[in-house]
C-alpha positions as CSV (number, residue, x, y, z in Angstrom):
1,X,4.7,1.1,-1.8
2,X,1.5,0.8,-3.5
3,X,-1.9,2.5,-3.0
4,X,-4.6,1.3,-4.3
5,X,-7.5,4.5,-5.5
6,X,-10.5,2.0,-5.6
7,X,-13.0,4.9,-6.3
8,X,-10.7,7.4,-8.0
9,X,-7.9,10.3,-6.6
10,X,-7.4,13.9,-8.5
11,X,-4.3,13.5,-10.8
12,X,-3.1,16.3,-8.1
13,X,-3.1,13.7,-5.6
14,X,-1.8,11.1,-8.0
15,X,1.4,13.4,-8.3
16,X,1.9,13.9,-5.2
17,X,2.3,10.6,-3.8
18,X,4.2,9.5,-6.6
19,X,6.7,12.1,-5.9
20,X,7.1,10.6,-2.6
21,X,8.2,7.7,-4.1
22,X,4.3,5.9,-4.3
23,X,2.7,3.7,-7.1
24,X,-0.8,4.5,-7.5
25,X,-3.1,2.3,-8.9
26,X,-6.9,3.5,-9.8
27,X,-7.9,0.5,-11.1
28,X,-11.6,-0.3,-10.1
29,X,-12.1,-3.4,-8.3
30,X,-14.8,-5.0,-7.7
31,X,-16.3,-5.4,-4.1
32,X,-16.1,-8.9,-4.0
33,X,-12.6,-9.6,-5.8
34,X,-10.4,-6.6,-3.1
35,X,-9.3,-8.8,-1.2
36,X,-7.6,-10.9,-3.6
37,X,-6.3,-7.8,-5.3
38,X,-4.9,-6.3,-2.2
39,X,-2.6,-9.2,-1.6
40,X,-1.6,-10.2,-5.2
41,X,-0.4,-6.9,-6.0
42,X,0.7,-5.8,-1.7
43,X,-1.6,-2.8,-1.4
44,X,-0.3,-0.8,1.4
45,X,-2.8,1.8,1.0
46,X,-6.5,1.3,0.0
47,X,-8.5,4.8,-1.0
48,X,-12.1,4.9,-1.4
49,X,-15.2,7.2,-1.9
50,X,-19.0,6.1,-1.0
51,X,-18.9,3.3,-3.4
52,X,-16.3,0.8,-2.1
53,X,-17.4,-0.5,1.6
54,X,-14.2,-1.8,3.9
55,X,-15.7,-4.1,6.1
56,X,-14.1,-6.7,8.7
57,X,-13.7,-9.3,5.5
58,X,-10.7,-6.7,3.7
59,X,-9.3,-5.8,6.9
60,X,-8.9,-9.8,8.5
61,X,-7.8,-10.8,5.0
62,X,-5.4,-8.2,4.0
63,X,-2.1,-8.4,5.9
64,X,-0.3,-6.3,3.8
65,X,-3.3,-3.1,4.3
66,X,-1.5,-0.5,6.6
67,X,-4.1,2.7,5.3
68,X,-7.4,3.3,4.9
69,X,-8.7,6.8,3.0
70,X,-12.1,7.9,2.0
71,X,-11.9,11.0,0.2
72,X,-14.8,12.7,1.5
73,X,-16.1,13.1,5.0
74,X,-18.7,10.2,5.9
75,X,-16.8,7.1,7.0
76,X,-19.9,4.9,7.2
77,X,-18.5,2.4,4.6
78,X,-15.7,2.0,6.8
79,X,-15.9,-0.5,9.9
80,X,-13.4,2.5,11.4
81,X,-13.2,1.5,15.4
82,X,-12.5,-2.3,14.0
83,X,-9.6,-1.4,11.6
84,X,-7.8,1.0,14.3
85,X,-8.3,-2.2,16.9
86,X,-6.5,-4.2,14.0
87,X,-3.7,-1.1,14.0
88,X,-4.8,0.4,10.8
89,X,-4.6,3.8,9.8
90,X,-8.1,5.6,8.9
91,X,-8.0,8.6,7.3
92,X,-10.7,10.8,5.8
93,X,-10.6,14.5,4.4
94,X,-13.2,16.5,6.7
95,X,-13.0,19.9,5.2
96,X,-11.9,19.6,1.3
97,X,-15.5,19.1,0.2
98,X,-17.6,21.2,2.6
99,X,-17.9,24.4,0.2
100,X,-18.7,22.1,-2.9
101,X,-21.5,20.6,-0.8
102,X,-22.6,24.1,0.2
103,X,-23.1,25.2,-2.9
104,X,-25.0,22.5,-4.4
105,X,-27.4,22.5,-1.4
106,X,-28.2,26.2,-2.8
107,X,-28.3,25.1,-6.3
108,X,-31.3,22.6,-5.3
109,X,-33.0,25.9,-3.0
110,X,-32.8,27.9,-5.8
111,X,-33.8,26.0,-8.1
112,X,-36.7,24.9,-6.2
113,X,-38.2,27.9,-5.2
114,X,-37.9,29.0,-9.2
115,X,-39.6,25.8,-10.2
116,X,-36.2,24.6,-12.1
117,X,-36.4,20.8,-11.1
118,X,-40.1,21.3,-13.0
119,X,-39.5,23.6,-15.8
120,X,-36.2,21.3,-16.8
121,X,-38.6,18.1,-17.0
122,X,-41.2,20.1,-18.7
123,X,-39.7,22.7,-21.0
124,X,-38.6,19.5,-23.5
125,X,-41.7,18.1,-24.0
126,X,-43.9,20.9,-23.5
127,X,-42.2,24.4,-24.1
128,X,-42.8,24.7,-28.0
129,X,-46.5,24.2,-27.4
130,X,-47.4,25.3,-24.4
131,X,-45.6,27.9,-23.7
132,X,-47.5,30.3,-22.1
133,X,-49.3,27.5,-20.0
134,X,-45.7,26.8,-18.4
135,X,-44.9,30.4,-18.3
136,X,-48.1,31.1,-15.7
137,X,-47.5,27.5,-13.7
138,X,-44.0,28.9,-13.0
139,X,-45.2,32.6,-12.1
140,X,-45.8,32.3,-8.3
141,X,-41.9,31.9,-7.3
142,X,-40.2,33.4,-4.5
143,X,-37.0,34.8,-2.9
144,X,-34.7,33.1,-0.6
145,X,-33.4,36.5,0.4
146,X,-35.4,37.2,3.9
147,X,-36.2,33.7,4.5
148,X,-35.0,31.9,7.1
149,X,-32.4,28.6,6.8
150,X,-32.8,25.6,9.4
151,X,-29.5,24.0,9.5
152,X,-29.5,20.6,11.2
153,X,-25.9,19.6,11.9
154,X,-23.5,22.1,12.2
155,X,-19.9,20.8,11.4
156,X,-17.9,22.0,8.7
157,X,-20.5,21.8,5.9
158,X,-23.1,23.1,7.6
159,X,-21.7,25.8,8.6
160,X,-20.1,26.0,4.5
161,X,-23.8,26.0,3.6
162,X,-24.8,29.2,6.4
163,X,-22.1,31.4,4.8
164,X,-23.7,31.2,1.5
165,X,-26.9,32.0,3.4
166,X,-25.6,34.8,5.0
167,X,-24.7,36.4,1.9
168,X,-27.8,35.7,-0.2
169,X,-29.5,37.7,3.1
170,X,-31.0,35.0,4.7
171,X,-31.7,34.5,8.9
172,X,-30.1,31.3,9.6
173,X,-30.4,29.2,12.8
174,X,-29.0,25.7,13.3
175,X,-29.4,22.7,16.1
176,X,-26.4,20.5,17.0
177,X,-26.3,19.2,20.3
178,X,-22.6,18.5,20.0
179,X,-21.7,21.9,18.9
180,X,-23.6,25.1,21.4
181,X,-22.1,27.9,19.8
182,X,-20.3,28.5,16.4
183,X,-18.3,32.0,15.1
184,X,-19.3,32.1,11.4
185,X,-17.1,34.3,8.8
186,X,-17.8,35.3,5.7
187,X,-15.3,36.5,3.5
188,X,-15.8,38.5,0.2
189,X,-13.7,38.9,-2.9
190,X,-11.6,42.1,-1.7
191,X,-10.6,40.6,1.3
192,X,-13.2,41.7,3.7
193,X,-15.2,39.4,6.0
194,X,-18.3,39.6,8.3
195,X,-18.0,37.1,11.5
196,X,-21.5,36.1,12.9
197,X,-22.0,34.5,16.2
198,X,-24.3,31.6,16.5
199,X,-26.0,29.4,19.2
200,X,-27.4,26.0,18.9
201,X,-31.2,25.9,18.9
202,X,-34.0,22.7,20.1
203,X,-34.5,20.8,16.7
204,X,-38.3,20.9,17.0
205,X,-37.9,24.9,17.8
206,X,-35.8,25.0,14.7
207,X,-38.2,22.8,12.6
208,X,-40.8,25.2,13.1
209,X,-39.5,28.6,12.0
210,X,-37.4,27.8,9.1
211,X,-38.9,28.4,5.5
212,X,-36.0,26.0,4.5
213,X,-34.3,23.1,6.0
214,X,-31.1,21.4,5.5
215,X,-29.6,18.7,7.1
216,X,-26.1,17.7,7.6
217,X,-25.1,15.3,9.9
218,X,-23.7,11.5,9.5
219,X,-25.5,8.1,9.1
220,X,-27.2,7.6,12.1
221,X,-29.4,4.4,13.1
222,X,-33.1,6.5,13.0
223,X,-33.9,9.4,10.8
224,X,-33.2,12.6,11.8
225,X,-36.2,14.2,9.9
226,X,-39.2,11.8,10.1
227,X,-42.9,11.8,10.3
228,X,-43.4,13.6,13.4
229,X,-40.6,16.2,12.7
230,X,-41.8,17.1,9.2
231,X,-45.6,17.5,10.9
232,X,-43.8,20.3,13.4
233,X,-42.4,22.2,9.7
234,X,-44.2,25.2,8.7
235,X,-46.7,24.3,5.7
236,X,-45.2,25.3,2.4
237,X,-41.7,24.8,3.5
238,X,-38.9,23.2,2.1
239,X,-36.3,20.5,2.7
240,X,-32.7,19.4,1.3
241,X,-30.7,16.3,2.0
242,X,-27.1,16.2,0.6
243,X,-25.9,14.7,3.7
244,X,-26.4,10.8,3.9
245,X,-29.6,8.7,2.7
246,X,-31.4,7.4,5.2
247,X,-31.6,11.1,7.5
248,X,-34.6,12.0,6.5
249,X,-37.5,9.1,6.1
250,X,-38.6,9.2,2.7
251,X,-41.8,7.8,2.8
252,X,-43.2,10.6,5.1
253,X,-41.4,12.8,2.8
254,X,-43.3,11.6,-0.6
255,X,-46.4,12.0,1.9
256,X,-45.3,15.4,2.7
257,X,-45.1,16.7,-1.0
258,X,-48.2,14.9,-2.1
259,X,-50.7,16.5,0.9
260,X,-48.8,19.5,-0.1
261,X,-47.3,20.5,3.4
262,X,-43.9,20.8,1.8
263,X,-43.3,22.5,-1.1
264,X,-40.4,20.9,-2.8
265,X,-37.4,18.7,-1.7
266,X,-34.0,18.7,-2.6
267,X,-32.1,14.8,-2.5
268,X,-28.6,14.3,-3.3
269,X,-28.5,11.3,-1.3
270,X,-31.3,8.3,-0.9
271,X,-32.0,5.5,1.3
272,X,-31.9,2.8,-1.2
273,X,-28.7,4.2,-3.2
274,X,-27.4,3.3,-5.9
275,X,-31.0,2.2,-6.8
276,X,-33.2,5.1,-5.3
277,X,-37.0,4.7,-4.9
278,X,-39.4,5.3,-8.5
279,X,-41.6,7.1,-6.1
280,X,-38.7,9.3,-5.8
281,X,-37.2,9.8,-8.6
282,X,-40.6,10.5,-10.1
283,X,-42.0,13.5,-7.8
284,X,-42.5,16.2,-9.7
285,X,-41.5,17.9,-6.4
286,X,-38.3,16.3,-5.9
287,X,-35.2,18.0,-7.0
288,X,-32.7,14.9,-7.8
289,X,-29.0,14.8,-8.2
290,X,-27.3,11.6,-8.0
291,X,-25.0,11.9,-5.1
292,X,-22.6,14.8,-6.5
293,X,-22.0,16.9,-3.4
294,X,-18.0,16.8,-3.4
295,X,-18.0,16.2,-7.3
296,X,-16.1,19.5,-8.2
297,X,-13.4,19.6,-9.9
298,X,-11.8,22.0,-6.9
299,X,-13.3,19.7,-4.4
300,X,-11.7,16.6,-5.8
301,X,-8.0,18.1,-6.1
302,X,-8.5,19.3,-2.5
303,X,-9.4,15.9,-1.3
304,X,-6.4,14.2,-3.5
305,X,-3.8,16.4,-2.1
306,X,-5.3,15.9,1.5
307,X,-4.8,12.7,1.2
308,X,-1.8,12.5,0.0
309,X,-0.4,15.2,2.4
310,X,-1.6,12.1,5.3
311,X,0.0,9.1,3.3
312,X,3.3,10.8,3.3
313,X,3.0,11.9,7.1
314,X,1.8,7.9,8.2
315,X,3.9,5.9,5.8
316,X,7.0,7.5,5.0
C-alpha cells in the first residue's frame, strides 16, 4: 500500500511504516495535479501539513484514497465531516507539536520585551556606527517574570505554552468556554513536578489584566482578537499569534502598534499566508516567523511516528 507524504513525514515515520510493509512516497505534488497522482500511482494514504488543502475535488475523485493525515493539529485544509461522510479516515497528531509551539510563543515574548525583533533588523545596518544610539533605544526592557500571561484557548498547546510560564514565574489565566477548569503540571529535570489548578476566565476579563496575550485556538469564521477586544487590553501590552491567521484581525492590530497601545506583536501565522501583508512584515513592531510552530526537529519525529502508529492501527 502506498502513502503518499504530500508535505513531508520525519524519516522516523518513514521507517516505520515501511516496516509495516508501506511505500512511502514524499514526492511534492502540486495542488492542482493530486488527483491525477493519487490514482496513477493508487494512493491509499494521503499526508499533509498546512500547505496541501483536501477538498471535496481529491476526495470525489480519488477512489483508491482510504486515509487522510495532517501532521500537525489544525485540520482546516481538510473538508474533515465530508471525507468521514464519504467513509474516509481522518487523522491528525493533536499533541506531538504542542511543546514546540510553546516554546516558540516564548521565543517571540522574549524577544520582544528585549527589543530582539528590532535590534536583529538594526544591528546590521546600524551597529558599527551607531552603537551607542542603539544601545540607549534598547535600554528600557523588561521582565516577563511577575507579569501576567492571557491565554486564549486552552487545549493542549495552550496549556504547553502556561507550563513554560509557570516556570519563568509568571501569573497566568486563560478563557476557553469549552474547557472550565484545567490541572496544569510542570515537571523539572530531576523528576519533580508542580501541578497548578486553573479555571476558565470571561475573555474581555482576561483581555484586560494580562501584560501578555496569546492565542490558541482553531480557524474560526470571525477573529477572536479584533478591534473592540484589543481596545479592552491594557496600554503597552503585548500580543502573540502562533495559532492560525485570521484569529486576530490584523488591521486593528497594525492600528494598535502604530497609536502605540500595544507594544509589540508576535505572528507566526497571517491572514493572507503564504503571501502575508507588507504592512506586516514591515512593522518595526512585529516579531515575524514564517509559520514554524511545529518545525522542530523533535516535533516532526513525534508527528511522523504518530502517524504512522494510526496508519498501521486503520489499514493493516
Amino acid at each position: 500500500m502506498k502513502i503518499l507524504a504530500n508535505d513531508g513525514i520525519s524519516q522516523s515515520g518513514i521507517t516505520a511504516l515501511q516496516e509495516a510493509g508501506f511505500q512511502v512516497l514524499t514526492t511534492t505534488v502540486a495542488q492542482e495535479q493530486l488527483v491525477n497522482f493519487i490514482n496513477e500511482n493508487n494512493i491509499v494514504g494521503l499526508l499533509v501539513r498546512s500547505a496541501t488543502k483536501v477538498r471535496t475535488d481529491i476526495i470525489d475523485n480519488c477512489p483508491t484514497l482510504k486515509l487522510i493525515g495532517r501532521g500537525g493539529v489544525g485540520m482546516d485544509n481538510i473538508d474533515v465531516a465530508y471525507a468521514k461522510e464519504k467513509g474516509l479516515h481522518v487523522i491528525n497528531t493533536p499533541a506531538a507539536s504542542s511543546a514546540s509551539v510553546a516554546e516558540l510563543v516564548f521565543a517571540h515574548l522574549f524577544g520582544g520585551v528585549r527589543f530582539l525583533y528590532d535590534a536583529n533588523r538594526n544591528m546590521p545596518l546600524d551597529g558599527d556606527t551607531k552603537f551607542k544610539e542603539l544601545k540607549k533605544s534598547y535600554a528600557k526592557g523588561i521582565e516577563l517574570r511577575g507579569k501576567t500571561l492571557g491565554v486564549i484557548g486552552f487545549g493542549r498547546i495552550g496549556q504547553a505554552t502556561a507550563k513554560i510560564a509557570l516556570g519563568v514565574g509568571m501569573k497566568v489565566i486563560y478563557s476557553d468556554p469549552y474547557i472550565d477548569s484545567a490541572t496544569v503540571e510542570v515537571p523539572f529535570f530531576d523528576g519533580q513536578s508542580v501541578s497548578f489548578e486553573f479555571k476558565s476566565t470571561d475573555k474581555q476579563a482576561l483581555l484586560g489584566e494580562a501584560d501578555f496575550v496569546t492565542v490558541h485556538v482553531p480557524a474560526q469564521k470571525e477573529y477572536v482578537v479584533g478591534k473592540s477586544e484589543i481596545a479592552l487590553m491594557k496600554e503597552g501590552a503585548a500580543i502573540v499569534n502562533a495559532a492560525r491567521g485570521g484569529v486576530i484581525d490584523e488591521v486593528a492590530l497594525v492600528d494598535a502598534l502604530e497609536n502605540k497601545k500595544l507594544s509589540f506583536a508576535g505572528l507566526d501565522v497571517f491572514e493572507s499566508e503564504p503571501n502575508p501583508e507588507v504592512k506586516i512584515l514591515m512593522n518595526p513592531n512585529i516579531s515575524l516567523t514564517p509559520h514554524i510552530g511545529a518545525a522542530t526537529g523533535e516535533a516532526q519525529d513525534r508527528i511522523g511516528m504518530e502517524l504512522a502508529t494510526q496508519i498501521m492501527a486503520l489499514l493493516k
